[in-house]
Structure formats: C-alpha cells, structure tokens
N, C-alpha and C positions, 0 to 999 in steps of 0.2 A: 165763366167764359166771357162774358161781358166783360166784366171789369179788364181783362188783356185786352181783349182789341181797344177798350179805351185810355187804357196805360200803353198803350199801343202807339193808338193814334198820338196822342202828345207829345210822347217821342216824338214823334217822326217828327211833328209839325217842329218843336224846338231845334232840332236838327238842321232841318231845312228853313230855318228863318236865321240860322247864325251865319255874322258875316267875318268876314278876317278885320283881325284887330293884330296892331303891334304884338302887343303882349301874344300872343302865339305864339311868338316865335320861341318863348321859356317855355311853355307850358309841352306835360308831358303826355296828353291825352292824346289818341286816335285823331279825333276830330278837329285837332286845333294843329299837331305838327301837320295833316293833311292839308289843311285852308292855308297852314305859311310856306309849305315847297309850291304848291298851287300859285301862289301870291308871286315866290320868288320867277317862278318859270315865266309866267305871265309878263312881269316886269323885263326879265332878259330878253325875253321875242319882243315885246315893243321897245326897249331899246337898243335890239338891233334894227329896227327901223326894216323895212321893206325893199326890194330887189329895185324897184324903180327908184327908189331913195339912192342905193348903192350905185347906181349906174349915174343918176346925177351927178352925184360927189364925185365920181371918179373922170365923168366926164370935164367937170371942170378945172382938176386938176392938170 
C-alpha cells in the first residue's frame, strides 16, 4: 500500500509540473490535447483584448 501512494504521489507531481509545449498540439494523450485547447482558449481571450480596449478603439474611430 505504500508503494501506491508513492507511485501515487509522483504521478501527480509529474502532472502538475508539465507545462504546454508546441508539440501538444500532435500529441494524443489526455494531458497534452488538454494543456493545447487550454493554451488555444487562453490565447483567443487575450487576443480579444478587454471591453475598455474595445470601447477605445471604437471610440476612436
């Protein structure tokens, strides 16, 4: 029973210490297609830029 919680624990730590890399975006594992829709959403909200941004731009137009 030890040895699972500490096959356990390293899971988890490996898990939680992977960061998005390109290459995700091939790969077919859980973990990796997860970090590259994660990565794309992220990227679309900061490149719609924010409401006071919006209102800027528009104003100046």
């Amino acid at each position: 029973m030890e040895k699972d919680n500490k096959k356990q624990q390293n899971s988890s730590s490996e898990i939680a210490g992977k960061q998005f890399e390109v290459e995700d975006y091939k790969k077919n594992d859980q973990l990796s297609s997860g970090l590259a829709e994660t990565h794309e959403q992220v990227n679309d909200d900061y490149m719609a830029g924010t409401i006071d941004q919006k209102a800027k731009s528009e104003k100046e137009q």
